[in-house]
DODRENRO-446226 format. One record per residue (C-alpha): y, z, x; residue in three letters; residue number from 0. Coordinates in steps of 0.001 Angstrom, whole numbers. Example, Ala and Ser with C-alpha at 12.3 -4.5 7.8 and 13.67 -1.06 7.14 Angstrom:
2
> yy, zz, xx, rest, nr
> -4500, 7800, 12300, Ala, 0
> -1060, 7140, 13670, Ser, 1
This chain:
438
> yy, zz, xx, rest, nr
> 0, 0, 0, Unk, 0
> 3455, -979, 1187, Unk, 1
> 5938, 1463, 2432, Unk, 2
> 8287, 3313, 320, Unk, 3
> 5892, 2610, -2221, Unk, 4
> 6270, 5611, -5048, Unk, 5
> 3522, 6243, -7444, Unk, 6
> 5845, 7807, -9851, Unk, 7
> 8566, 5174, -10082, Unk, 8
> 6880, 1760, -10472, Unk, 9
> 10056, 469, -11560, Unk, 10
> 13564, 1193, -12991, Unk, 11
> 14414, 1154, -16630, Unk, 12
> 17460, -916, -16460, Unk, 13
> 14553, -3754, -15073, Unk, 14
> 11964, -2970, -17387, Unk, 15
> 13591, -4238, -20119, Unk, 16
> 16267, -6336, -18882, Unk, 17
> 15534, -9606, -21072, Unk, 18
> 17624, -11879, -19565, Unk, 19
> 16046, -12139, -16052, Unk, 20
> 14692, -15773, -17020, Unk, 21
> 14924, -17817, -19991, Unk, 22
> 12052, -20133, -21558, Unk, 23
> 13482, -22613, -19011, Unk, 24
> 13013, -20285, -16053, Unk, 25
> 9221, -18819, -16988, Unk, 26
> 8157, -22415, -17182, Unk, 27
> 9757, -23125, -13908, Unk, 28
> 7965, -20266, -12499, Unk, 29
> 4368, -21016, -13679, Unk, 30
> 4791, -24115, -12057, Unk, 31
> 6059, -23003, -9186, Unk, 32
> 2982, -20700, -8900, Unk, 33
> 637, -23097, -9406, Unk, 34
> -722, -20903, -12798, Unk, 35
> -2905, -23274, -15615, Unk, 36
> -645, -21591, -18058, Unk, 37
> 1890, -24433, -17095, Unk, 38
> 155, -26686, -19103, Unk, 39
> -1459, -24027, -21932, Unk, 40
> -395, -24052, -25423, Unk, 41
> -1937, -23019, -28447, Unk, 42
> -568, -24077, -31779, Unk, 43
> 2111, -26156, -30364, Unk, 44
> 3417, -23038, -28794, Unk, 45
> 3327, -23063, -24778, Unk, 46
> 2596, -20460, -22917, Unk, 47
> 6140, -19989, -21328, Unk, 48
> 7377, -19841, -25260, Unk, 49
> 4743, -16887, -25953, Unk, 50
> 5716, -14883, -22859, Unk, 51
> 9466, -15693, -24062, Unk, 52
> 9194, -14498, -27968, Unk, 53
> 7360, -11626, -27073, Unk, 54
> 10113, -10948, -24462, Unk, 55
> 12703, -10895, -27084, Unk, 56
> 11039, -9665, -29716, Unk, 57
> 10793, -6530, -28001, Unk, 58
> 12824, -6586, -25289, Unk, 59
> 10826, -6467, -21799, Unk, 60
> 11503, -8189, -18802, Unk, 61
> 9545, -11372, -18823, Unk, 62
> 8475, -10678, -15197, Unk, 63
> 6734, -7644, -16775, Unk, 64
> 4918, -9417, -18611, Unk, 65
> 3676, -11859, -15847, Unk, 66
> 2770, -9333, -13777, Unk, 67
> 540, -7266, -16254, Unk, 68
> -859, -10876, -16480, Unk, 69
> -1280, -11287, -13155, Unk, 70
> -2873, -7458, -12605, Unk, 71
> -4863, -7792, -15718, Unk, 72
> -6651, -11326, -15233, Unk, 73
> -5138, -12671, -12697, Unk, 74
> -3740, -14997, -14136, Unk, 75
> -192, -16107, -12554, Unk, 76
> -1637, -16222, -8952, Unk, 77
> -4721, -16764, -6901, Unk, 78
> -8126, -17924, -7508, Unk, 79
> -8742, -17312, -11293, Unk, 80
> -5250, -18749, -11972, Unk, 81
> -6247, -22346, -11200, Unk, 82
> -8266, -23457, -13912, Unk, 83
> -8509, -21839, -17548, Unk, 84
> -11094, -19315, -18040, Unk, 85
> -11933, -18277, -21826, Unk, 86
> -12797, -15208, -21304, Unk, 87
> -9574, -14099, -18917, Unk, 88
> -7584, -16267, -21346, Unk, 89
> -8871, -14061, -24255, Unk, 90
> -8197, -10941, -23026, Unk, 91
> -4740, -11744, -20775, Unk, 92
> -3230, -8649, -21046, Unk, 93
> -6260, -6466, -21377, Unk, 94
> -5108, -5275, -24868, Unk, 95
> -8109, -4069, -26830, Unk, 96
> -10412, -4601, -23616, Unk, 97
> -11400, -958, -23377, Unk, 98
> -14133, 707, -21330, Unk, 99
> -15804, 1741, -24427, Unk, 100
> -15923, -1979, -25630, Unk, 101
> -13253, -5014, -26896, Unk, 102
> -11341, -4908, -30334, Unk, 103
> -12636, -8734, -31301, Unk, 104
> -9188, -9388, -33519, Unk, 105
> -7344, -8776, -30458, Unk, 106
> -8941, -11952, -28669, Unk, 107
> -6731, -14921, -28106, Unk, 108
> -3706, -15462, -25392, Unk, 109
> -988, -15414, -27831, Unk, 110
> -2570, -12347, -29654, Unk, 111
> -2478, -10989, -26224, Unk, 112
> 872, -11569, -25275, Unk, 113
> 2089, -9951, -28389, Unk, 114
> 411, -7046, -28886, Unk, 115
> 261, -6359, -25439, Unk, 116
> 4214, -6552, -24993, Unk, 117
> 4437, -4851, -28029, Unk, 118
> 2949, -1987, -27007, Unk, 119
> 4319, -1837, -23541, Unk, 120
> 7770, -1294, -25634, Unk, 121
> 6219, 1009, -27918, Unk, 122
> 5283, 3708, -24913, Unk, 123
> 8677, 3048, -23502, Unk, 124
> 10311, 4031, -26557, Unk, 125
> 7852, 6743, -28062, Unk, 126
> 5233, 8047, -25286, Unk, 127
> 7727, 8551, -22535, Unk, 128
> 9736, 11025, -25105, Unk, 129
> 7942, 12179, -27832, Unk, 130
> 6942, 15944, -26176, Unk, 131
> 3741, 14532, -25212, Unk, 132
> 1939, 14945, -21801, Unk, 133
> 3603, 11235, -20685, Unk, 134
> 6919, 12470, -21196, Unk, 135
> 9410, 11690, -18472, Unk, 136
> 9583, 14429, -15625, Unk, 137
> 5862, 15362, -16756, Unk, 138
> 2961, 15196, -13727, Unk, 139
> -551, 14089, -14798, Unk, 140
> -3423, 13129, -12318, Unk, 141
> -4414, 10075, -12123, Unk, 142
> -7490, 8703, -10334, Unk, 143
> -7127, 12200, -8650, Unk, 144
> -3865, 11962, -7145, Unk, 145
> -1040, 13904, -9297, Unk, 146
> 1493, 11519, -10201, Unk, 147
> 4862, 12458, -11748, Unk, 148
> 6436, 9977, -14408, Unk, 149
> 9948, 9582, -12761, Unk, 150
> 11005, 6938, -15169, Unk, 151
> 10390, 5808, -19023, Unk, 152
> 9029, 2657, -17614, Unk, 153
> 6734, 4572, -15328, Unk, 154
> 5067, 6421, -17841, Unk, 155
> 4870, 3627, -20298, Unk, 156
> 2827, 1402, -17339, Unk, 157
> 529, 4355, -17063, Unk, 158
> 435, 4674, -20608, Unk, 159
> -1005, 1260, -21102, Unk, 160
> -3249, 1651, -17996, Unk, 161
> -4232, 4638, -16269, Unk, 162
> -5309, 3962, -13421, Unk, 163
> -3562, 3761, -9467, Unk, 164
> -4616, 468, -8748, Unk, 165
> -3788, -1643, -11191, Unk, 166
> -256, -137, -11603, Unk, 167
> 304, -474, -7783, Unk, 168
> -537, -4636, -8610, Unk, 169
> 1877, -4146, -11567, Unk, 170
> 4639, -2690, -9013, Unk, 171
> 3823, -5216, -6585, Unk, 172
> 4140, -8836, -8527, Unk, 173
> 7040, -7038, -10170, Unk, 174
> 9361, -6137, -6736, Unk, 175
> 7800, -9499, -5507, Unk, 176
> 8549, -11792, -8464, Unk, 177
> 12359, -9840, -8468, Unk, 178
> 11277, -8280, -11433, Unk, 179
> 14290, -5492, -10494, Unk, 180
> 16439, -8616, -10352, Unk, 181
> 18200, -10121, -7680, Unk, 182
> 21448, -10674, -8274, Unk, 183
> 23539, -13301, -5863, Unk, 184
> 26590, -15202, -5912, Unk, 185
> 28704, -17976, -4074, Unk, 186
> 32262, -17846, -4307, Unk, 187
> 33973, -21075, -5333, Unk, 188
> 37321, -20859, -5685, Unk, 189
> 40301, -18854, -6955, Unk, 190
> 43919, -19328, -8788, Unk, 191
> 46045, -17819, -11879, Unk, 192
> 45453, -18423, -15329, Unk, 193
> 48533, -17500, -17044, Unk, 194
> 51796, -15869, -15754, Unk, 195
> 54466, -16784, -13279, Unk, 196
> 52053, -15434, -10202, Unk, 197
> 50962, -17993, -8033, Unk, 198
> 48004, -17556, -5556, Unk, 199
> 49546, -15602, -2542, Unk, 200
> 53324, -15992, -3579, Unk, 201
> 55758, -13460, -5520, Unk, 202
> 55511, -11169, -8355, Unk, 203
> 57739, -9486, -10496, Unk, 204
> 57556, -5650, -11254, Unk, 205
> 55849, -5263, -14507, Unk, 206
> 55156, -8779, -14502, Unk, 207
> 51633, -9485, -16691, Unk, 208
> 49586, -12845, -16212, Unk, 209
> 45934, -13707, -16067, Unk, 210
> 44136, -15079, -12848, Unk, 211
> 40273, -16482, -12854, Unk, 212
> 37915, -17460, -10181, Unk, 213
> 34463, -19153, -10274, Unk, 214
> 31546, -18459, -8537, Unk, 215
> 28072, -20040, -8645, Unk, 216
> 25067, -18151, -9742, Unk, 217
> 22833, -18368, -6195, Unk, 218
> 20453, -15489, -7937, Unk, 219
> 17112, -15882, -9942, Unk, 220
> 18766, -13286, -12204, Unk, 221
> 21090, -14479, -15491, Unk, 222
> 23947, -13091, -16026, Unk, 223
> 25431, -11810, -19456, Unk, 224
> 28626, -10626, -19963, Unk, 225
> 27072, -9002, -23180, Unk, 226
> 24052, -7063, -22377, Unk, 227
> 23733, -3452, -23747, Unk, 228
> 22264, -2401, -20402, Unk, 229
> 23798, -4861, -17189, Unk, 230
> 26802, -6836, -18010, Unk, 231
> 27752, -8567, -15381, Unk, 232
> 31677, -8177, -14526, Unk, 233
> 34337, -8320, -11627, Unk, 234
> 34286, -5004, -10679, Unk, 235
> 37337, -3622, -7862, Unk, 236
> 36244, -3402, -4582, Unk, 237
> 37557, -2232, -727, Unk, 238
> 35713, 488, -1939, Unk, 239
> 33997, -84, -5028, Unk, 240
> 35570, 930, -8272, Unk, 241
> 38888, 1356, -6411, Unk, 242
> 41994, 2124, -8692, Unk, 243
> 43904, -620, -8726, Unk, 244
> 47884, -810, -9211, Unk, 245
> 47567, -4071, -10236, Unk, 246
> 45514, -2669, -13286, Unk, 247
> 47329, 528, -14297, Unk, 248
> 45736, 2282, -11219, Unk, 249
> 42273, 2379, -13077, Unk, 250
> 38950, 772, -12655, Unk, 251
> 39095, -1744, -15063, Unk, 252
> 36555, -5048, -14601, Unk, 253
> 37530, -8761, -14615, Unk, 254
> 35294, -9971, -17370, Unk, 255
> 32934, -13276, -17346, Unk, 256
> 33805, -15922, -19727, Unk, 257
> 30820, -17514, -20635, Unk, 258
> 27857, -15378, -22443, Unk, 259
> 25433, -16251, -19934, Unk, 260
> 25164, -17769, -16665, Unk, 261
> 21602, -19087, -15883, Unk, 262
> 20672, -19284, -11872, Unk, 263
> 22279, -22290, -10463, Unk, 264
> 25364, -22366, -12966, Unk, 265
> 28677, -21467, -12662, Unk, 266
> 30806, -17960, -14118, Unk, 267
> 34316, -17669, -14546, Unk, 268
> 35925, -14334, -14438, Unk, 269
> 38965, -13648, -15959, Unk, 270
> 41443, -10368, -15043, Unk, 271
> 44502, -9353, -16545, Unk, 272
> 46999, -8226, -14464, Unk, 273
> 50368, -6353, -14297, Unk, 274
> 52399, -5616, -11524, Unk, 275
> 53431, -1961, -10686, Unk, 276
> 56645, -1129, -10584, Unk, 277
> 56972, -547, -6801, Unk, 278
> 58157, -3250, -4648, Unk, 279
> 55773, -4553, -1862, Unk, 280
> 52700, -6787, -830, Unk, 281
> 49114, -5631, -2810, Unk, 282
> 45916, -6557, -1359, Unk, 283
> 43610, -7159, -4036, Unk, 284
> 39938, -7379, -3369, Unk, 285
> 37184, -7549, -6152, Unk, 286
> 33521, -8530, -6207, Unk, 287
> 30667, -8954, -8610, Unk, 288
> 28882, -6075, -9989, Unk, 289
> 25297, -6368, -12362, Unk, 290
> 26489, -2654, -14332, Unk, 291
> 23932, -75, -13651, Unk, 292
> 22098, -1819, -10570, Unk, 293
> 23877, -3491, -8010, Unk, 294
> 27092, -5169, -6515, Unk, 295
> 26099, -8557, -5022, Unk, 296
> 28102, -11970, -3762, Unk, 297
> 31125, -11692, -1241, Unk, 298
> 34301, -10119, -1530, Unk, 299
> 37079, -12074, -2605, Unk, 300
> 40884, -11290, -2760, Unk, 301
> 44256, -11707, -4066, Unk, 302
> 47526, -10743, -1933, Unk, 303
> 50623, -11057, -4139, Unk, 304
> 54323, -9675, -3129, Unk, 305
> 55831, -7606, -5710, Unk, 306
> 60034, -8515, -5770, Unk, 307
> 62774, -8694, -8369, Unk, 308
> 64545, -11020, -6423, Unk, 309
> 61827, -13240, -4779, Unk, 310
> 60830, -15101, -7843, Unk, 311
> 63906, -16033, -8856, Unk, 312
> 64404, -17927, -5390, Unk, 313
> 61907, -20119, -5773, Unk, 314
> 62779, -21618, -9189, Unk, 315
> 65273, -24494, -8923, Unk, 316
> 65277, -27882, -10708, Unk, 317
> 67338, -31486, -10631, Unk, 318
> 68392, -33585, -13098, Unk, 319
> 67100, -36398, -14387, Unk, 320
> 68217, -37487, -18110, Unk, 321
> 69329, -36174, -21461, Unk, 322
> 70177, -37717, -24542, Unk, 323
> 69753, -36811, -28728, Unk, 324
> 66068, -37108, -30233, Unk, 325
> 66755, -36515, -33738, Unk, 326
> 69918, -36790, -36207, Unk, 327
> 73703, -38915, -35535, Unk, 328
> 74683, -37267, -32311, Unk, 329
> 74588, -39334, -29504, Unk, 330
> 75871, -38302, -26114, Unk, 331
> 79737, -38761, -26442, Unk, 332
> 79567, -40392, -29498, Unk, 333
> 80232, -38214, -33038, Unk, 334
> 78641, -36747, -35977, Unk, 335
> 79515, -35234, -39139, Unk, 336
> 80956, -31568, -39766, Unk, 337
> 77279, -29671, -40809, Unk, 338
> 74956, -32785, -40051, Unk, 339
> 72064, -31829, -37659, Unk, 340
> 70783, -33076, -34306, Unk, 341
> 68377, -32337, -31815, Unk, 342
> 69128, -32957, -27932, Unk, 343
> 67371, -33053, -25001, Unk, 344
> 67131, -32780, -21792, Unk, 345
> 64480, -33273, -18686, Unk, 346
> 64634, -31910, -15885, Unk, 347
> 62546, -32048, -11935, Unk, 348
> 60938, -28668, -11197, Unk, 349
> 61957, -28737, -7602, Unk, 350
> 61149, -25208, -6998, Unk, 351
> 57992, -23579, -5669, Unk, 352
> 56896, -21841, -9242, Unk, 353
> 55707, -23036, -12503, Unk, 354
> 58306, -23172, -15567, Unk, 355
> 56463, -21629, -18821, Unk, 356
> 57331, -22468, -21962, Unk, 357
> 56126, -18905, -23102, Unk, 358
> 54991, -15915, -21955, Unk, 359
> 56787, -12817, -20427, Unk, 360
> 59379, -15347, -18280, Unk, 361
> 59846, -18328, -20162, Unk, 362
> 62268, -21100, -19069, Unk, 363
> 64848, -21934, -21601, Unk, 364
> 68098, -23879, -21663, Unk, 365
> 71136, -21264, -22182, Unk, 366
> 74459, -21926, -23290, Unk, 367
> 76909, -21914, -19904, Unk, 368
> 80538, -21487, -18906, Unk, 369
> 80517, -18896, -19283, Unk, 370
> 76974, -17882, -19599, Unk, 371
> 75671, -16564, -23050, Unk, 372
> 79009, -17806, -24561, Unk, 373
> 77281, -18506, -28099, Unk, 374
> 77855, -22198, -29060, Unk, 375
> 79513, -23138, -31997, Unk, 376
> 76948, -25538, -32198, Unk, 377
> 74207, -23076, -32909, Unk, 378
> 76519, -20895, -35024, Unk, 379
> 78316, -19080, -32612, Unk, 380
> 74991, -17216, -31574, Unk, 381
> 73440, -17208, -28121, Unk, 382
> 70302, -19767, -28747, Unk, 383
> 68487, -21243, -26910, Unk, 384
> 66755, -24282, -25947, Unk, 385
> 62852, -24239, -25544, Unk, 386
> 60472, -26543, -22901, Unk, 387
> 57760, -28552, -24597, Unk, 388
> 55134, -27489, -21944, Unk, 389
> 54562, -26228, -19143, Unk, 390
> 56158, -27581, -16111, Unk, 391
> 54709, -26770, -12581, Unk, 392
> 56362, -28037, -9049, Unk, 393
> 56507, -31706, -8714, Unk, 394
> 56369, -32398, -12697, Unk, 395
> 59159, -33240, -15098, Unk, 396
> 59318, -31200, -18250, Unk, 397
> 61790, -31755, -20957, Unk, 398
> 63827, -29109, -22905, Unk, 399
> 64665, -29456, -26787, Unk, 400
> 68040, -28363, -28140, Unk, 401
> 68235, -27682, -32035, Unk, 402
> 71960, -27722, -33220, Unk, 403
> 74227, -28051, -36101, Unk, 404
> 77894, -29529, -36036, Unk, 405
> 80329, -26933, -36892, Unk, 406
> 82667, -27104, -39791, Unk, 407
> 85751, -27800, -37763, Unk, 408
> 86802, -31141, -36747, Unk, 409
> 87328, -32167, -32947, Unk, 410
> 86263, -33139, -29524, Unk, 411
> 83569, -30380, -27919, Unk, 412
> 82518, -30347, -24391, Unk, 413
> 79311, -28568, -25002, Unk, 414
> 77787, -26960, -21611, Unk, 415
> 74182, -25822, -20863, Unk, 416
> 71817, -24778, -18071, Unk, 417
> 68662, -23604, -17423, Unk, 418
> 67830, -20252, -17400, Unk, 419
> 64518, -18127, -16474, Unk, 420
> 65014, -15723, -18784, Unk, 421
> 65166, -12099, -17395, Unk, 422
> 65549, -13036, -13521, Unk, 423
> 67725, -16022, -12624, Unk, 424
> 70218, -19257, -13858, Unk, 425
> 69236, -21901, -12429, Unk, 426
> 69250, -26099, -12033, Unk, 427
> 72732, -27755, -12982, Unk, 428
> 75304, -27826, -15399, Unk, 429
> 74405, -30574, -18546, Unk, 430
> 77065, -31102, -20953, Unk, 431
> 77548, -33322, -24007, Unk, 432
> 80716, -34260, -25027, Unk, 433
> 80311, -34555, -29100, Unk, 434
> 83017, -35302, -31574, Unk, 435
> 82844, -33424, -34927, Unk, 436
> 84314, -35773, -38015, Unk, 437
């Protein structure tokens, strides 16, 4: 027997009935991998992989339990008697009903096998291992002489089903080997923000919220699920683990996976939502994947943003490129009616180093100018403003929209705007219109 090898804790819980380890997909893959008949078995149009599957969801074990009390029962995953079918081993796959006493006949058949057997496997874990009786958890019983201690619910449930040493130690050996426990892996793949004026190593504003992702590729034979009652996978802090972060309200909050599962060999998304403390400075933000409850796996990766109420500002600027009236009489330096309605527009080149949003926390608008905030008597004296109609980021034209209404007083207007990021900074040139009001 190997070393480290514990009698007492065959496996963990969290593994013993951790469904999502493979799907129909992945036990198929495996049999054939192994070289197992059971590739190719079916009975009623039902193939073996999509027994061992319902019975793994039905009652929620680990497929990889189930092949290895397979395997340690008949020997059927691996080996000699795994190469060709055998009616006999086939009949009595999990050894349900195959007593020492004598075999329970209406237990005969694979699929019967796979059922009740799983069923029952679920049924210790559940009852045995905590009803008061002598399995209980924490409870020492010998076994094939030697006194063994039931360290976990799954422990005593395996014993439960078969009491002996030597066929739980093959249990607990396919199991580890197969990565019953599950081994969790991941390659990063790349990195950015999601929402927010935060760009990738640039500048921050305090109390600034926004949303950043990054991918990485499943490189486990484990599937992840952002749902699971038992091991979620998230994006837990790290640099050390479960750090507080002040990019999350100093607390341990997770980044959460987007997608409800994430089969080996796909890609995950995380998402986090962030929010930038209030003190000024440069954060170092490292993070890594965690499987809840059993392990941290994949590399590190990071985040550095500056925190500044100035620095943001700086790097918006933008140059002028047209304007004109999109709806209504107005037309640049040309008249319209006392009360008649127009909108006008302008676009603009984002030559600065951030993205313009159209909403959020910073939005870009266009402000009425000379002075600043003036209140137009074009938009009824109040302090309006004029929205983008998307997103702009560095490099892009975006255009602005400008909703106004001609007041009731006849005359020549010189009507001045500008860009403004609202909350930090003016910015981009002066654009007037010079209307007459009839």
């Amino acid at each position: 027997m190997e070393a480290g090898y514990d009698p007492g804790n065959l496996c963990s819980d969290q593994a013993f009935i951790n469904t999502n380890i493979l799907d129909l997909t992945g036990i198929q893959a495996f049999l054939v991998a192994q070289g197992s008949y059971l590739q190719s078995y079916s009975e009623n149009g039902i193939s073996a992989a999509g027994m061992i599957y319902n019975a793994s969801q039905a009652y929620g074990i680990n497929p990889i339990a189930i092949l290895a009390t397979l395997q340690k029962e008949q020997g059927l995953i691996t080996g000699p008697a795994s190469t060709s079918f055998d009616q006999t081993r086939s009949d009595w796959a999990m050894g349900y009903g195959y007593t020492d006493s004598g075999q329970i006949v209406k237990y005969k058949g694979f699929g019967i096998q796979v059922d009740f057997g799983t069923w029952q496997l679920r049924y210790n874990y559940d009852n045995w291992a905590q009803n008061g009786s002598v399995w209980n958890v924490g409870n020492s019983m010998t076994i094939d002489g030697q006194l063994v201690t039931f360290r976990t619910k799954s422990t005593s449930a395996l014993y439960r089903y078969t009491p002996h040493l030597q066929g739980n130690y093959n249990f607990y050996y396919y199991f580890k080997l197969w990565g019953g426990e599950g081994v969790f892996n991941a390659q990063y793949l790349g990195q950015g923000p999601r929402s927010g004026l935060g760009i990738y190593g640039t500048a921050l504003l305090p109390g600034q919220s926004f949303t950043a992702w990054v991918n990485f590729l499943n490189t486990g034979n484990t599937t992840w699920s952002s749902t699971d009652a038992v091991t979620p996978v998230h994006l837990g802090t790290w640099g050390p683990n479960d750090r507080l972060s002040p990019m999350m309200g100093n607390q341990n909050l997770r980044g959460i996976l987007v997608q409800d599962t994430v089969p080996p060999g796909q890609i995950g998304t995380f998402i986090l939502n962030f929010s930038a403390p209030a003190q000024t400075g440069t954060y170092f933000e490292r993070f890594r994947p965690v499987a809840e409850n059993v392990a941290w796996f994949g590399q590190e990766m990071s985040w550095t943003y500056t925190v500044s109420p100035q620095m943001a500002g700086n790097q918006t600027s933008g140059q002028y490129v047209s304007q004109g009236p999109v709806r209504g009489p107005a037309s640049y330096g040309t008249s319209i009616a006392a009360g008649d309605s127009a909108t006008l527009s302008v676009t603009l080149l984002n030559t600065g180093s951030e993205p313009w949003f159209a909403t959020g926390n910073f939005p870009v608008h266009l402000g009425d100018w000379a002075p600043q905030d003036r209140g137009s008597a074009f938009t009824g004296g109040a302090n309006a403003r004029g929205h983008l109609i998307d997103d702009v980021y560095p490099g892009q034209t975006g255009t602005l929209l400008l909703d106004i209404t001609a007041p009731a007083t006849a005359g020549t207007y010189i009507e001045h705007f500008r860009p403004v990021l609202e909350g930090i900074t003016w910015f981009g040139p002066d654009i007037s219109w010079q209307i007459i009001v009839r």
